[in-house]
N, C-alpha and C positions, 0 to 999 in steps of 0.2 A: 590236218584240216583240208589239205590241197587234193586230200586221197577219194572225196567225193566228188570232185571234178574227170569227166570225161570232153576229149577231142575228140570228134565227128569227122571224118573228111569223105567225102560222098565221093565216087565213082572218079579218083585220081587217073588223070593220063599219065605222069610223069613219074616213074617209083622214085624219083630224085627229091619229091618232093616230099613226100610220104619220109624219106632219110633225116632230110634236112627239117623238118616239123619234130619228130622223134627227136634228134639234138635240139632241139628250141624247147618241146616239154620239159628236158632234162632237165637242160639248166635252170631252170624254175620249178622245180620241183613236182612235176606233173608226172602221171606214170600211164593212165589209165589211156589206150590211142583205140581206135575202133573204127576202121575201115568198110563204108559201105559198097562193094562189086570194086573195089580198086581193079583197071585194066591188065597192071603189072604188080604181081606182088608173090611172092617174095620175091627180090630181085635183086641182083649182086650193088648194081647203083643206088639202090635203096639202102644197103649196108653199108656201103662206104662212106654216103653220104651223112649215114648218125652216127660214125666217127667217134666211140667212146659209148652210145648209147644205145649197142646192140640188144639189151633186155626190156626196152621199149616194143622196139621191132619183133622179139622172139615171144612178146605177151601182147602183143598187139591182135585184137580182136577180127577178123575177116567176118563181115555181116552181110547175108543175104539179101537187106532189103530195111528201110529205115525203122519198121517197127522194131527188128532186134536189136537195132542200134539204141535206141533209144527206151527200150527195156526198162523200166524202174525209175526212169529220168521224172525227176517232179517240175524242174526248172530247165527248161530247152531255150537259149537264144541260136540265133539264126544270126552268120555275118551276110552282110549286103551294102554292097557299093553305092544303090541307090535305092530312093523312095519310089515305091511302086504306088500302080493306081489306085488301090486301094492304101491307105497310111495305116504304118503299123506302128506301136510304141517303138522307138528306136531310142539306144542310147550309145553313147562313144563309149569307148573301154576303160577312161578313167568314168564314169558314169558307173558300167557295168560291175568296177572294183567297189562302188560303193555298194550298191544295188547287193551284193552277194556277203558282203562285208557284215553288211545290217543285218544278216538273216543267217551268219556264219552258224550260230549253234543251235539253227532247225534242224542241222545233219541234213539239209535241201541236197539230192542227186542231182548236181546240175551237167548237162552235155550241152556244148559250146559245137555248134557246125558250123564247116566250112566247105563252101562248092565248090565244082570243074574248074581247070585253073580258066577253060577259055568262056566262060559264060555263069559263072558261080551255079546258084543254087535256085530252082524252078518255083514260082508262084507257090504252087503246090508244097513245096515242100517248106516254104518259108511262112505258111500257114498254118503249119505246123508248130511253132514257137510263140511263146509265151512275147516276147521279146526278139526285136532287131538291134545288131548292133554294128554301126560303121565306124569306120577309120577315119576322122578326117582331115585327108591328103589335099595335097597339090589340086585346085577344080579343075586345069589344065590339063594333069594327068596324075587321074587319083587314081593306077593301077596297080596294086602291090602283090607281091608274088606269094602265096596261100603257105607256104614255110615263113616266110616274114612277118604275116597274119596272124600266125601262131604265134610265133614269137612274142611278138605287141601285146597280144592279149593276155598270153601268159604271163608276160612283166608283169605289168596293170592287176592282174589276180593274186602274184605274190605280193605285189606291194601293199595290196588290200588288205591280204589277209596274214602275212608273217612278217611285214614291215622292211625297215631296210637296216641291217644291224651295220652295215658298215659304216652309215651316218648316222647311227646312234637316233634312227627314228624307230617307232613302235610301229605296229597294225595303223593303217588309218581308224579302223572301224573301233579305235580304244578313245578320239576323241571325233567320235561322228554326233555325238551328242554336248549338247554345255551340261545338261543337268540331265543325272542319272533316270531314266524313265522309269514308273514299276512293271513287277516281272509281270511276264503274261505266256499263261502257258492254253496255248488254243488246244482244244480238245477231240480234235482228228486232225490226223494227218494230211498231207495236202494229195491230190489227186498224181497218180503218175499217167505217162503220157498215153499208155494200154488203155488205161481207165479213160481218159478222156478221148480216143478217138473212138472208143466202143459207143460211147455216148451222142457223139458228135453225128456219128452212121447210123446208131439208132434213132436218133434226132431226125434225119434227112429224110432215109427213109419212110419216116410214118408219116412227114409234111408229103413227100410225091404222093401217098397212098389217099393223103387227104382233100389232094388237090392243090393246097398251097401253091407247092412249087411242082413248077413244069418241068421236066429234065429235059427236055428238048428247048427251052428257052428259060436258063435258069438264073440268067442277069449276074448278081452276086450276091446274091442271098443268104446260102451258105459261106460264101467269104466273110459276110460280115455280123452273122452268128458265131462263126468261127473267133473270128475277132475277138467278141462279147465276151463267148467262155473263158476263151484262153488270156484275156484283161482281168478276166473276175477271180481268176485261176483258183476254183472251189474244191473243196479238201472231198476226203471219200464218202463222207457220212452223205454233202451235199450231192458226189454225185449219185451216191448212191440210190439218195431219196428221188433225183430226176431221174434217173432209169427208173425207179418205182410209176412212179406217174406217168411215163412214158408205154410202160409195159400194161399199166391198167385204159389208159387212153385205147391203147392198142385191142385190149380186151372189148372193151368196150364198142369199137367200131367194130369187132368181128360178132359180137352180139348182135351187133344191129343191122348186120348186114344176110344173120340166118334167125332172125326176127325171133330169137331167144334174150332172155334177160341177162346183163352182164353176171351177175352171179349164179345163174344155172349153171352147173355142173356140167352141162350137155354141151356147152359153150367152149369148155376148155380143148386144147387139142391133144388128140390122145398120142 
């Protein structure tokens, strides 16, 4: 169950950290690590530091740039220390175990990021997730070092989802309900994150073309459409039908702009 979970760590300064996260996945049965532009990697202090858990490291993903990372990811949370100006759903990580728990045998691809250790993870990229999720620490000093992060969240997702056999406790998610629900099986799959940022850009761009939105004074428009989708988090059929519409809207304006009819033939681009 744990084998559709992926860790995310974005553009790591410290390959110690990157070691010390790999022994944290371990122990909780995580395997799946994927490293965005890491500064040092492979790196002798990165192996010492997983200390038993060198086959994390030796299968640990090195990604280009967050769309590889997140590749096939239907469920992206984002960690973040704090609420930004814009407010995103956020939940703690006993939250987030239930959250994944409920939805354990949709086979949901979930990737868990975690930012720089000196400044986490950029607006931008935290607009990207379905889902925030914080730690909450010390308000004094809620600074925790991104192997620790791991760590945390990892517990929280075994405990979720394969229980605690040393205390003779199960899965939380076996009494997440009093009364059995009936079965419901939705009939598309849900969106993965490719799909949705195809969207999101085809989206943007046909409001700039339309005048909507100004790119030179664009407020937060797209932040909080962003928002929208990624709350409503719509399966493929859905987005598929919005790119439908989006691509004929699109038709449509370029008919009207070479004073042919949307469905002339003469219309399409060759």
């Amino acid at each position: 169950m744990l084998e559709t979970f992926r860790i995310v760590m974005v553009e790591t300064s410290h390959p110690g950290n990157i070691g010390a996260a790999a022994r944290a996945m371990k122990t909780m049965g995580l395997a799946d690590l994927r490293l965005v532009q890491p500064q040092q990697f492979p790196n002798v202090e990165a192996t010492a530091r997983a200390s038993g858990s060198a086959d994390i490291l030796a299968n640990a993903r090195v990604c280009a740039d967050l769309d590889e990372a997140l590749a096939g990811a239907t469920l992206v949370i984002g960690t973040s220390a704090r609420q930004r100006r814009i407010p995103w759903p956020c939940l703690s990580p006993r939250q987030l175990g239930e959250l994944v728990a409920a939805r354990a045998d949709a086979g949901e691809q979930v990737a868990i990021m975690f930012g720089r250790e000196d400044r986490g993870l950029t607006n931008e990229e935290l607009q990207r997730c379905h889902y925030h999720v914080a730690i909450p620490a010390n308000p004094d000093y809620g600074v925790l070092n991104v192997a620790s992060a791991v760590q945390l969240i990892a517990y929280e997702l075994r405990l979720a989802l394969v229980g605690d056999p040393d205390a003779d406790l199960p899965p939380r998610r076996a009494r997440s309900h009093q009364l059995d629900l009936p079965p419901m099986e939705w009939d598309a799959p849900p969106a993965d994150n490719a799909e949705m940022e195809h969207f999101l850009r085809h989206m943007e761009r046909l409001i700039i073309e339309s005048g909507f939105l100004d790119p030179d004074n664009p407020a937060q428009v797209m932040t909080r459409l962003r928002r929208l989708f990624m709350r409503a988090r719509p399966d493929k059929m859905e987005i598929s039908t919005l790119r439908g519409v989006l691509v004929s809207l699109e038709k449509m304006s370029q008919a009207k702009k070479s004073g042919r009819a949307p469905n002339d033939p003469r219309s399409e681009k060759g």
